[in-house]
Biopython code that builds the backbone (N, CA, C, O; Angstrom):
import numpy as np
from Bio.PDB.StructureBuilder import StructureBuilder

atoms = [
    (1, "UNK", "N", (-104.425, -17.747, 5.671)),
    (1, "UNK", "CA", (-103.475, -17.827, 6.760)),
    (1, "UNK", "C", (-102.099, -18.264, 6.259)),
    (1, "UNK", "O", (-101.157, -17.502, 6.476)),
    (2, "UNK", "N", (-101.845, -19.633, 5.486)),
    (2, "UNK", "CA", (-100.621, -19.673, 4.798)),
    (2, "UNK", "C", (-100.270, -18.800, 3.953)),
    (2, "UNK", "O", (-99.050, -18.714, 3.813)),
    (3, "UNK", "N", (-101.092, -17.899, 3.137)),
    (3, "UNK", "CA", (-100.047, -16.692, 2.491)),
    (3, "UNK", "C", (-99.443, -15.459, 3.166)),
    (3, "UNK", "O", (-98.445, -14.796, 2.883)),
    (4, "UNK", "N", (-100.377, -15.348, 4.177)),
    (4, "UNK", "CA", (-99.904, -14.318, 5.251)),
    (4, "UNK", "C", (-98.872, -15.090, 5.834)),
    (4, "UNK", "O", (-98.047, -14.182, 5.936)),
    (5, "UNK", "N", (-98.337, -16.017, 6.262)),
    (5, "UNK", "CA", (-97.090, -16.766, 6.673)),
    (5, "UNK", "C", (-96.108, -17.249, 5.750)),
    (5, "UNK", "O", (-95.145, -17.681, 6.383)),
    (6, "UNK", "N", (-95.963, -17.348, 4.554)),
    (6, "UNK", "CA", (-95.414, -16.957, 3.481)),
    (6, "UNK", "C", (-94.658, -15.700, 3.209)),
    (6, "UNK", "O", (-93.537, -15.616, 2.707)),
    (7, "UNK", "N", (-95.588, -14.549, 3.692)),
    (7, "UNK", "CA", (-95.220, -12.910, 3.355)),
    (7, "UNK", "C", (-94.367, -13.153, 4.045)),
    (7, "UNK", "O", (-93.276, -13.407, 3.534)),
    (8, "UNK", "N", (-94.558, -13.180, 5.847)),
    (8, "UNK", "CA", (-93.915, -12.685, 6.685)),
    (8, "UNK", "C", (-92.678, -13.529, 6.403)),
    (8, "UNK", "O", (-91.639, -12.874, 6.323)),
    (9, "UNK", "N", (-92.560, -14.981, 6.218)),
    (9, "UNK", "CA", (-91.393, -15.395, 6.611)),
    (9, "UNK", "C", (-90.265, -14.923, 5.412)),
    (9, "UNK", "O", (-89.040, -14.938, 5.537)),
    (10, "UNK", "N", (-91.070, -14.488, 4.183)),
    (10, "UNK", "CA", (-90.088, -13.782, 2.821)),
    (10, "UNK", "C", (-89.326, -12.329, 3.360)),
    (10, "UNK", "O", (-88.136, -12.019, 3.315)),
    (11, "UNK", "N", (-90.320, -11.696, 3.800)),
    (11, "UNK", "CA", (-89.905, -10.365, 4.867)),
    (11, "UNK", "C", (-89.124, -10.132, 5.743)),
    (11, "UNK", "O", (-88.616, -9.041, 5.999)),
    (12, "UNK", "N", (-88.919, -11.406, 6.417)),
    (12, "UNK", "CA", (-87.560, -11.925, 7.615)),
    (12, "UNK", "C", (-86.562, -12.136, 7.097)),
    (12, "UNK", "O", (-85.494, -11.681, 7.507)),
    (13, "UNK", "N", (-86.717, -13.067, 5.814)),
    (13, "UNK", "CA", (-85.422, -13.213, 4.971)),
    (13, "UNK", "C", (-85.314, -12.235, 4.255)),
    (13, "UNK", "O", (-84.232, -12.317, 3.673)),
    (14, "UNK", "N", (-85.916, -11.231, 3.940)),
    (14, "UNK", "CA", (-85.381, -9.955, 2.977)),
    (14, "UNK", "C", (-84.774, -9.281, 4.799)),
    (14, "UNK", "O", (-83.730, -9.789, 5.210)),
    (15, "UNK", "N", (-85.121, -8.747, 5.257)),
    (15, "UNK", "CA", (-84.214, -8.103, 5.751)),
    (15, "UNK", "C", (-82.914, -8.668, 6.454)),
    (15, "UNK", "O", (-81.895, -8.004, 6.648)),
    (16, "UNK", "N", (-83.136, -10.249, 6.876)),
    (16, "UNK", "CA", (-81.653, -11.010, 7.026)),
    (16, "UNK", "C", (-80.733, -10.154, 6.329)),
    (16, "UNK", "O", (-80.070, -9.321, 6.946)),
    (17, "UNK", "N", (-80.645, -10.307, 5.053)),
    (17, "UNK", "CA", (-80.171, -10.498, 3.904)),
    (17, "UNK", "C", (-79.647, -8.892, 3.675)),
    (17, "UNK", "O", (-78.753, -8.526, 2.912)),
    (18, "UNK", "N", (-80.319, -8.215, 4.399)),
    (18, "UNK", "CA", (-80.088, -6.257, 3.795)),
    (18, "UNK", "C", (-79.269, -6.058, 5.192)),
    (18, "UNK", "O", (-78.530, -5.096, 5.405)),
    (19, "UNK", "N", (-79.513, -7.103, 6.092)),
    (19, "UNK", "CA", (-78.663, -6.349, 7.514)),
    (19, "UNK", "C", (-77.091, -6.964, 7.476)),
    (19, "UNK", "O", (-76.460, -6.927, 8.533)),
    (20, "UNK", "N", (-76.590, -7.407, 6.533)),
    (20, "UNK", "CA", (-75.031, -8.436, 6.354)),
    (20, "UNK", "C", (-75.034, -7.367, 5.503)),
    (20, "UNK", "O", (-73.864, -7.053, 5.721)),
    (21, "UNK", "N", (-75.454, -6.444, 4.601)),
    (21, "UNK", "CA", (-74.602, -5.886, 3.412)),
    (21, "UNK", "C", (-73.898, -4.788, 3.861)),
    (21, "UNK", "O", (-74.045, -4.248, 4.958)),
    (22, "UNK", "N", (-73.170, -4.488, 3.035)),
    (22, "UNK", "CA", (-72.007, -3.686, 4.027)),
    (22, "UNK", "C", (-72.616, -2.002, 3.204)),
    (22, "UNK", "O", (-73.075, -1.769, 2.086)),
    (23, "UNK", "N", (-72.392, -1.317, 4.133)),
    (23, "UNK", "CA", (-73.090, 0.167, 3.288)),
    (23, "UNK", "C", (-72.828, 0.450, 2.645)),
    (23, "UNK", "O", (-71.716, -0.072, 2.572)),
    (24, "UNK", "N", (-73.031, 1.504, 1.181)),
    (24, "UNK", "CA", (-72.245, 2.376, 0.492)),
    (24, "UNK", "C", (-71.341, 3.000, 0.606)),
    (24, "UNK", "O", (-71.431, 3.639, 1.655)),
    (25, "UNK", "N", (-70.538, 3.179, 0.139)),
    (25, "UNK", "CA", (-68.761, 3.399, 0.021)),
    (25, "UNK", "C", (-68.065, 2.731, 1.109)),
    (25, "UNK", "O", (-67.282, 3.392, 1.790)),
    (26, "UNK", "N", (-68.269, 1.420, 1.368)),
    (26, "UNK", "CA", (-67.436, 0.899, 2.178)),
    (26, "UNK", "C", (-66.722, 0.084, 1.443)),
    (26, "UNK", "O", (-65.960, -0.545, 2.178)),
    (27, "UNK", "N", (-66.569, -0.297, -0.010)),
    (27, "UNK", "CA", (-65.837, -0.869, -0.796)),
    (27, "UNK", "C", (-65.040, 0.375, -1.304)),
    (27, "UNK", "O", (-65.641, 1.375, -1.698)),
    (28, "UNK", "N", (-63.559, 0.289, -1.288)),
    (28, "UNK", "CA", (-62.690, 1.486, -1.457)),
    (28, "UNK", "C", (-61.377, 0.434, -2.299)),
    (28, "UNK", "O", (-61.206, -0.782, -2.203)),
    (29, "UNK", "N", (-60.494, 1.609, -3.225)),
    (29, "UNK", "CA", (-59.572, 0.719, -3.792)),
    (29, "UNK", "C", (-58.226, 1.289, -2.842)),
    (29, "UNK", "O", (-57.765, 2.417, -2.669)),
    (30, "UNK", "N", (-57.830, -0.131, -2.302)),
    (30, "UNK", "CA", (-56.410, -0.187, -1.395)),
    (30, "UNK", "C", (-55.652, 1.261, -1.430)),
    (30, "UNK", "O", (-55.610, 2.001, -0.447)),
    (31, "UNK", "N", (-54.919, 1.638, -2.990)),
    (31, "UNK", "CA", (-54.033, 2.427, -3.148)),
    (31, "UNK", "C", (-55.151, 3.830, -2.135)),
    (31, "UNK", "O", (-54.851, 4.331, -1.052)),
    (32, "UNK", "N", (-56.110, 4.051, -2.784)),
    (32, "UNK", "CA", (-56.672, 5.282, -2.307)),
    (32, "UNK", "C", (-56.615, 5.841, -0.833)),
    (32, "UNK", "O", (-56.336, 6.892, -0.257)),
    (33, "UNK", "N", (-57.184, 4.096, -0.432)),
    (33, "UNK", "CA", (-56.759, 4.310, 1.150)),
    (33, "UNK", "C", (-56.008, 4.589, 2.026)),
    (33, "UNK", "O", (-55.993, 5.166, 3.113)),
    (34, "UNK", "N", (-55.219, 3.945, 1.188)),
    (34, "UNK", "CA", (-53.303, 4.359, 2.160)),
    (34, "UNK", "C", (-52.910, 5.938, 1.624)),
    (34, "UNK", "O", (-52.158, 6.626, 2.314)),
    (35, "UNK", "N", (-53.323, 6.317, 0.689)),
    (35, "UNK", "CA", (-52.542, 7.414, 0.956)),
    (35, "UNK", "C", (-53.556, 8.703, 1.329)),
    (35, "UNK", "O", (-53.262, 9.888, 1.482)),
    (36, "UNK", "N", (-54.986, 7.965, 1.425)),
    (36, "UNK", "CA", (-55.987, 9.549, 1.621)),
    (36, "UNK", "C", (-56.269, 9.538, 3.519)),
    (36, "UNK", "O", (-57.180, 10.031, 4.184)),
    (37, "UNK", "N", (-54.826, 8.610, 3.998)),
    (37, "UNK", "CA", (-55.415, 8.096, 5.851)),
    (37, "UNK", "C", (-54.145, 8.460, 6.051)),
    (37, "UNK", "O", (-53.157, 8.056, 5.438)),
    (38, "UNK", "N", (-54.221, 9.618, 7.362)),
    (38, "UNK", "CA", (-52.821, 9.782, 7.753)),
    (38, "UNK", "C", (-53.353, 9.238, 8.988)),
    (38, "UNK", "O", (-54.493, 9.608, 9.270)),
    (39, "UNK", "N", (-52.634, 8.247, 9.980)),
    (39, "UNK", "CA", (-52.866, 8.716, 11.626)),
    (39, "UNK", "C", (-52.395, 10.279, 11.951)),
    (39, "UNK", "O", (-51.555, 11.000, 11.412)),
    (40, "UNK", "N", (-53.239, 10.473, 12.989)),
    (40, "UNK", "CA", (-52.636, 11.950, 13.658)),
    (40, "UNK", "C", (-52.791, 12.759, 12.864)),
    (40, "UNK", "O", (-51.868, 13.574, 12.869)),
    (41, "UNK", "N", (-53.784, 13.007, 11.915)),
    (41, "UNK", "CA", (-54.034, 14.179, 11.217)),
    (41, "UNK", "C", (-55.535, 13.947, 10.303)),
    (41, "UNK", "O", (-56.438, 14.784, 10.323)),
    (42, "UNK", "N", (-55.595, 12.752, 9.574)),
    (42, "UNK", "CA", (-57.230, 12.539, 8.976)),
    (42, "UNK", "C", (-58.031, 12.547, 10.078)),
    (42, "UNK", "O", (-57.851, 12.100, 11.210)),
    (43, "UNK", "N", (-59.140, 13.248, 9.467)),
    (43, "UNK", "CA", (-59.980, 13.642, 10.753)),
    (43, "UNK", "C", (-61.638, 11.918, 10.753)),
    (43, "UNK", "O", (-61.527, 10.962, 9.986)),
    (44, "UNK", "N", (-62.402, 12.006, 11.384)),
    (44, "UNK", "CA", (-63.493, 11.049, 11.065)),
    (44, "UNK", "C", (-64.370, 11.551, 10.253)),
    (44, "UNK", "O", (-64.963, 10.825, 9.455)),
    (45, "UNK", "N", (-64.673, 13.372, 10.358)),
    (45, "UNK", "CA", (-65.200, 14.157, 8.952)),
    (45, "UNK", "C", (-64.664, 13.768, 7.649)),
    (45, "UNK", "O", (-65.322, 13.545, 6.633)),
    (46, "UNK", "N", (-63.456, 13.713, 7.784)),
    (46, "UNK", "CA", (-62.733, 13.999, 6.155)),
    (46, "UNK", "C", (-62.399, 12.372, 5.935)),
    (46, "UNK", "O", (-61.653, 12.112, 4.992)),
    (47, "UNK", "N", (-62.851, 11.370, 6.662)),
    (47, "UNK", "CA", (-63.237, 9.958, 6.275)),
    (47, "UNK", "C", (-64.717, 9.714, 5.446)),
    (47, "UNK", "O", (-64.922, 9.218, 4.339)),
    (48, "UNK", "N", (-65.341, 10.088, 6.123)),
    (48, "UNK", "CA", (-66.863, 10.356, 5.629)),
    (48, "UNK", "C", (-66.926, 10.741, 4.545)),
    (48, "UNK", "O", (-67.566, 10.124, 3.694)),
    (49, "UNK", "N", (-66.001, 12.350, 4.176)),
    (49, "UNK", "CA", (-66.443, 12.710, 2.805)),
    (49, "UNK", "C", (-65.906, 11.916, 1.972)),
    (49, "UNK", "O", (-66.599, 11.379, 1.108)),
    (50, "UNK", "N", (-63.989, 11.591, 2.111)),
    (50, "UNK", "CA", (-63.856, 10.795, 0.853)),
    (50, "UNK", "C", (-64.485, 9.832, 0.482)),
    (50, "UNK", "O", (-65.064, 9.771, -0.603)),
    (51, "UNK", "N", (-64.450, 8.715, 1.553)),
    (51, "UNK", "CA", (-64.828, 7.272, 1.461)),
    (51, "UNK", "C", (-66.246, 6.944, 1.927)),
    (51, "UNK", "O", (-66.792, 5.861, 1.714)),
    (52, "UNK", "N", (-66.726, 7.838, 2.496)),
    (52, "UNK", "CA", (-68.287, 7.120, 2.669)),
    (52, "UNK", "C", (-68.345, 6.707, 4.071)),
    (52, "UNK", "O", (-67.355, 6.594, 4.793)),
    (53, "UNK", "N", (-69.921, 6.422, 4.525)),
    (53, "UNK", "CA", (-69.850, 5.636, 5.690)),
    (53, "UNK", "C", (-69.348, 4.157, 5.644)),
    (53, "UNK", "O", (-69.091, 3.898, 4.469)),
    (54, "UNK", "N", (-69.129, 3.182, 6.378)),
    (54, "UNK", "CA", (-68.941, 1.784, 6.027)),
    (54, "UNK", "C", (-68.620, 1.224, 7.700)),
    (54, "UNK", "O", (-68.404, 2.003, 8.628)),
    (55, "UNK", "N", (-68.643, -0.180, 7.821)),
    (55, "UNK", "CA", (-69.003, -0.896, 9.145)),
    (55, "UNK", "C", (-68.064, -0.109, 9.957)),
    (55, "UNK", "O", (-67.047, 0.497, 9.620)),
    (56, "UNK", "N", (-68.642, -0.253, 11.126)),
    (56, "UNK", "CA", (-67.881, 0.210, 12.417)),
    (56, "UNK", "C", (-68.493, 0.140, 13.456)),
    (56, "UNK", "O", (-69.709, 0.283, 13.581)),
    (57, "UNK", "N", (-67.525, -0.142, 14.501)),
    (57, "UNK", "CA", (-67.825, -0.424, 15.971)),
    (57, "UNK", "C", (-67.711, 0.757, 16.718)),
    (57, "UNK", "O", (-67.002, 1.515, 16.056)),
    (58, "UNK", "N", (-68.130, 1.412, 17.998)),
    (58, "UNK", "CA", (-67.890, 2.030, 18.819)),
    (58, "UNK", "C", (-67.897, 1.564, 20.266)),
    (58, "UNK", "O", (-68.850, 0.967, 20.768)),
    (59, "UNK", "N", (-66.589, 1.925, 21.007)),
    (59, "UNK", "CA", (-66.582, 1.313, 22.147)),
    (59, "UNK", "C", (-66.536, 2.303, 23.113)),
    (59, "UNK", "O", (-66.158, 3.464, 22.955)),
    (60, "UNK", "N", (-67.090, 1.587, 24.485)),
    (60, "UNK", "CA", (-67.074, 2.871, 25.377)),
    (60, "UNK", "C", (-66.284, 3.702, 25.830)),
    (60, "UNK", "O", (-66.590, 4.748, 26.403)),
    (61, "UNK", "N", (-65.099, 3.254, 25.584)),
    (61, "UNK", "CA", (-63.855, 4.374, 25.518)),
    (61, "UNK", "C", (-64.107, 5.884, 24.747)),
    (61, "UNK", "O", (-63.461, 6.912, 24.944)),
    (62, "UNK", "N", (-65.356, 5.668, 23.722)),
    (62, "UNK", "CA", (-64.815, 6.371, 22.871)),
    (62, "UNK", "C", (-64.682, 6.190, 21.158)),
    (62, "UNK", "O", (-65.158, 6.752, 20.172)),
    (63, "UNK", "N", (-63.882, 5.227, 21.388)),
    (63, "UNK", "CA", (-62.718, 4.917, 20.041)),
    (63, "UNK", "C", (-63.736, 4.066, 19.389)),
    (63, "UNK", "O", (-64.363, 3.156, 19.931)),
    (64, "UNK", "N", (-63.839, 4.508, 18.036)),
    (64, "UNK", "CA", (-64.171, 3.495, 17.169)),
    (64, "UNK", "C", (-63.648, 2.988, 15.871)),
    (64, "UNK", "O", (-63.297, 3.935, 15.168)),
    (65, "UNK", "N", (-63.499, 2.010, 15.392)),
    (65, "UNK", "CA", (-62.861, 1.156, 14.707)),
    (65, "UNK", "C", (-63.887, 0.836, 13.276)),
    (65, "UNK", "O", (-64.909, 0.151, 13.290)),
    (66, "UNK", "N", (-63.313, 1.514, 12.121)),
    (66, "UNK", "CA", (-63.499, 1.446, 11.048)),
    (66, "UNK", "C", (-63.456, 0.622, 10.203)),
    (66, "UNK", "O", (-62.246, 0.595, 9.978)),
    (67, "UNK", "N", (-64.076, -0.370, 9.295)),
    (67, "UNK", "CA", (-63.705, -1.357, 7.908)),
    (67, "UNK", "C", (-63.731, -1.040, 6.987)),
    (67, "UNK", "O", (-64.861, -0.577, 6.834)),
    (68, "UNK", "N", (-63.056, -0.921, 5.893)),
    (68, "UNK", "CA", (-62.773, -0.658, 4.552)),
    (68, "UNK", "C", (-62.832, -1.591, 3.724)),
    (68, "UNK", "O", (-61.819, -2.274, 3.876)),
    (69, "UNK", "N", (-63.475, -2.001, 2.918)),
    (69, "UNK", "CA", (-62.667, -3.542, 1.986)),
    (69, "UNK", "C", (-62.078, -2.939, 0.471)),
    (69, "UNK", "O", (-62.711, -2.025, -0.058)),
    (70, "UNK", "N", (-61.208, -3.326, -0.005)),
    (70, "UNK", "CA", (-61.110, -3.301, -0.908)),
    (70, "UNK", "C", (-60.823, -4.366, -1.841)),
    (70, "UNK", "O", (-59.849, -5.002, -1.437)),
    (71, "UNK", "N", (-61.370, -4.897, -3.132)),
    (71, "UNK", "CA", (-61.546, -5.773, -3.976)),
    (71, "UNK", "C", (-60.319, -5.959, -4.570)),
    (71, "UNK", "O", (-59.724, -5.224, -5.359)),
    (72, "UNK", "N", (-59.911, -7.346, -3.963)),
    (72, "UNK", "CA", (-58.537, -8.037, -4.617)),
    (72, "UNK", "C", (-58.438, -8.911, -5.940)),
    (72, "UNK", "O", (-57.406, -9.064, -6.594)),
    (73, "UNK", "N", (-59.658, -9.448, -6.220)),
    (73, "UNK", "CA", (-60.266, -10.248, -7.304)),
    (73, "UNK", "C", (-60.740, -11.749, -6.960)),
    (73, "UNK", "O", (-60.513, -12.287, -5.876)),
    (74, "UNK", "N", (-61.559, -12.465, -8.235)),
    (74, "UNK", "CA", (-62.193, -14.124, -7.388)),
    (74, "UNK", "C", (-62.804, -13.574, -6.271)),
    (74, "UNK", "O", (-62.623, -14.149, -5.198)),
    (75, "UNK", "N", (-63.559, -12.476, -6.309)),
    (75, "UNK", "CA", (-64.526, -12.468, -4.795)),
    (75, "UNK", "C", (-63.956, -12.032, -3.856)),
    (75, "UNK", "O", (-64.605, -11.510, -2.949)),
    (76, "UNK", "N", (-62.573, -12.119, -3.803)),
    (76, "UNK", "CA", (-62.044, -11.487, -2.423)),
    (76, "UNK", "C", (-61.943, -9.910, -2.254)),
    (76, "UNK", "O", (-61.926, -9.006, -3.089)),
    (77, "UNK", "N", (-61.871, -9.912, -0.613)),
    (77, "UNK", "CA", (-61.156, -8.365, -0.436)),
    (77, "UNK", "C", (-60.203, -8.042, 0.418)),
    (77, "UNK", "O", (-60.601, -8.776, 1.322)),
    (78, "UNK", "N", (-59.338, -7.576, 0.827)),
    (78, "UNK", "CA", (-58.588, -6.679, 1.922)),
    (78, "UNK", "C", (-59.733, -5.980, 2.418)),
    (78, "UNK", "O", (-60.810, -5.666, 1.910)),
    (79, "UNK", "N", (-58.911, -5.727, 4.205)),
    (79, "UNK", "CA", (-59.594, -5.130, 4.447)),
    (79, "UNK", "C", (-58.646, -3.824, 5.439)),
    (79, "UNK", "O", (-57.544, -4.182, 5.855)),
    (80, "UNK", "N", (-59.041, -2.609, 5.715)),
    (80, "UNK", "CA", (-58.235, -1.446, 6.064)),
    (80, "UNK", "C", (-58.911, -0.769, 7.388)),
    (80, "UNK", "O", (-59.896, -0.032, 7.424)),
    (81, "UNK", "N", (-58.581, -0.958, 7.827)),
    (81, "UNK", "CA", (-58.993, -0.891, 9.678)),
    (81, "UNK", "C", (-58.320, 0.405, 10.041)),
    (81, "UNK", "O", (-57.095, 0.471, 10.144)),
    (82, "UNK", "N", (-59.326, 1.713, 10.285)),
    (82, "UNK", "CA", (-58.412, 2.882, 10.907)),
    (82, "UNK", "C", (-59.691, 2.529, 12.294)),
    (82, "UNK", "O", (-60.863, 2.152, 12.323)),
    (83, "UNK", "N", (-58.670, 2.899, 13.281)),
    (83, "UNK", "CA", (-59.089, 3.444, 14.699)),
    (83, "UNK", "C", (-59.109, 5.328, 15.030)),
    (83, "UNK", "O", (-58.452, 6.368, 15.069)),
    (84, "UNK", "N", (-59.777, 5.003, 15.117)),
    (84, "UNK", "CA", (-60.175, 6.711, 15.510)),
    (84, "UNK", "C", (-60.589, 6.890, 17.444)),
    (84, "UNK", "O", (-61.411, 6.362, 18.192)),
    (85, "UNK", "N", (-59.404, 8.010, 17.620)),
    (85, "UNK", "CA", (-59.830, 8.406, 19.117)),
    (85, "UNK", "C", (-61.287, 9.026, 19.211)),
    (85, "UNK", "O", (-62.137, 9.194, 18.336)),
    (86, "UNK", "N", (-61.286, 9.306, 20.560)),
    (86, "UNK", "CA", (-62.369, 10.106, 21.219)),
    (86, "UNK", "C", (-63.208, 11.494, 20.445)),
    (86, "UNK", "O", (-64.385, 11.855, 20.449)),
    (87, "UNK", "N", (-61.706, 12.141, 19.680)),
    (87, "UNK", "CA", (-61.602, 13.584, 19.342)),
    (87, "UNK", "C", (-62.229, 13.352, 17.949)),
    (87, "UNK", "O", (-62.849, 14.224, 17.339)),
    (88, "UNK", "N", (-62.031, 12.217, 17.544)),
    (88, "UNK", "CA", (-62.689, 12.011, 15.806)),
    (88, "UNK", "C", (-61.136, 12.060, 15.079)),
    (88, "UNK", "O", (-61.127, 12.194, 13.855)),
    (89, "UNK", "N", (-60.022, 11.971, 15.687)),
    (89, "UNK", "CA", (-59.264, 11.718, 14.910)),
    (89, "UNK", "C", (-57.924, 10.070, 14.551)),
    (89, "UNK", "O", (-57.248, 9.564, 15.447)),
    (90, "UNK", "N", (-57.912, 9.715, 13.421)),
    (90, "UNK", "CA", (-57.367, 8.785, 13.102)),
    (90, "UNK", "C", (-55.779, 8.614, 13.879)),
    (90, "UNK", "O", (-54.807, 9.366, 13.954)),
    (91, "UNK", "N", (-56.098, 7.111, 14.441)),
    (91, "UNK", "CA", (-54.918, 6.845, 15.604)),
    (91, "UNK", "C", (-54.239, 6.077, 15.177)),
    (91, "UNK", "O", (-53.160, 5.846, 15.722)),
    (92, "UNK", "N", (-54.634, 5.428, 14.071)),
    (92, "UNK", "CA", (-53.908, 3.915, 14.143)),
    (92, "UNK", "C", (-54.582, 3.255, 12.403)),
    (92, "UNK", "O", (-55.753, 3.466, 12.086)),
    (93, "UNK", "N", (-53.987, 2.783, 11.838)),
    (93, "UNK", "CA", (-54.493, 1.877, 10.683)),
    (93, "UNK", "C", (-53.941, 0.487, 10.642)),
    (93, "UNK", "O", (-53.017, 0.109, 11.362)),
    (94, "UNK", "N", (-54.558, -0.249, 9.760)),
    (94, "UNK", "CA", (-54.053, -1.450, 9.088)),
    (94, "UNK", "C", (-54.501, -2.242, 8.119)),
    (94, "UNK", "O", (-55.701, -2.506, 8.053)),
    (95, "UNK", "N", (-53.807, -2.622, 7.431)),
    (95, "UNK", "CA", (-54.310, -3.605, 6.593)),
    (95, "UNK", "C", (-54.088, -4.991, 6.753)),
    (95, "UNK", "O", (-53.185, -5.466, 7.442)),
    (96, "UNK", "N", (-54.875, -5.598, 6.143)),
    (96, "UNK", "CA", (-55.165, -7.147, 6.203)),
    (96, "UNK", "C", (-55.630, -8.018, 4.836)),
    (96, "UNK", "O", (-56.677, -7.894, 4.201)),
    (97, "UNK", "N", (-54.573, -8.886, 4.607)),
    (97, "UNK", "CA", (-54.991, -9.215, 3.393)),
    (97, "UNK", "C", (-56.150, -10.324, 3.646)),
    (97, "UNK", "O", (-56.380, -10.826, 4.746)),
    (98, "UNK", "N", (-56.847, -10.624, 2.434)),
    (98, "UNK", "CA", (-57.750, -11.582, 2.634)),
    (98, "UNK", "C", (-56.896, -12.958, 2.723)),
    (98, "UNK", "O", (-55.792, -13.312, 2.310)),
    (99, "UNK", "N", (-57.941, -13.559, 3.463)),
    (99, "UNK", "CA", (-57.557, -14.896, 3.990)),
    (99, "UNK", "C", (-57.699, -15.852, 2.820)),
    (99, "UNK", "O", (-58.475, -15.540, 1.917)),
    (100, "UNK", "N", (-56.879, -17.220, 2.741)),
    (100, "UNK", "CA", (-57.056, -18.334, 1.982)),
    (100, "UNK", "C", (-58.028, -19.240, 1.680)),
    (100, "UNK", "O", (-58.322, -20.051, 2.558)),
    (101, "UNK", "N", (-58.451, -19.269, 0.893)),
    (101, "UNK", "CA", (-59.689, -19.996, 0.670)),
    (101, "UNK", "C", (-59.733, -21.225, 1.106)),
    (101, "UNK", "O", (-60.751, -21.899, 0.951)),
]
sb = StructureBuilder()
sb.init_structure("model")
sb.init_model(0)
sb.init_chain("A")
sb.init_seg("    ")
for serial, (resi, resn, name, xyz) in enumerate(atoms, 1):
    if name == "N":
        sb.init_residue(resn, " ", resi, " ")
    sb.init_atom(name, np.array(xyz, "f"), 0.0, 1.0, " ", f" {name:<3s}", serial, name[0])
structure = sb.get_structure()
């Protein structure tokens, strides 16, 4: 009975641990970003292919809101926020530098 409660509680913490990681290609380098994101013309397809999937919200409007990080060094990252309308196309960006330790 305690190793079967052992498993499970290792199993809870393995997937804790896999549901915080951020997906594949959601680490991107800054320069790439800014110039491969137009608003009003990059589409949410031609996000996907360059850069990969990576976190994002969708709200009932529609619109969903993209994260990018890119690696500043010492652990940190920026991070690059495009909003995308209804249509799948890029409305809005930004960047954000990482915060102070």
């Amino acid at each position: 009975m305690k190793a079967a409660y052992l498993i499970l509680t290792a199993a809870l913490l393995a997937g804790c641990a896999t549901q915080n990681a951020a997906p594949p290609g959601a680490q991107v380098a800054a320069g790439r970003l800014q110039q491969g994101v137009v608003a009003g013309q990059t589409t949410k397809a031609q996000l996907l292919a360059a850069f990969g999937p990576t976190k994002s919200v969708r709200f009932d409007s529609g619109f969903e809101a993209w994260v990018y990080q890119s690696p500043v060094g010492a652990g940190q990252f920026a991070e690059f926020v495009v909003l995308i309308d209804p249509s799948g196309v890029v409305t809005k960006t930004r960047t954000r530098a990482p915060s102070a330790p």
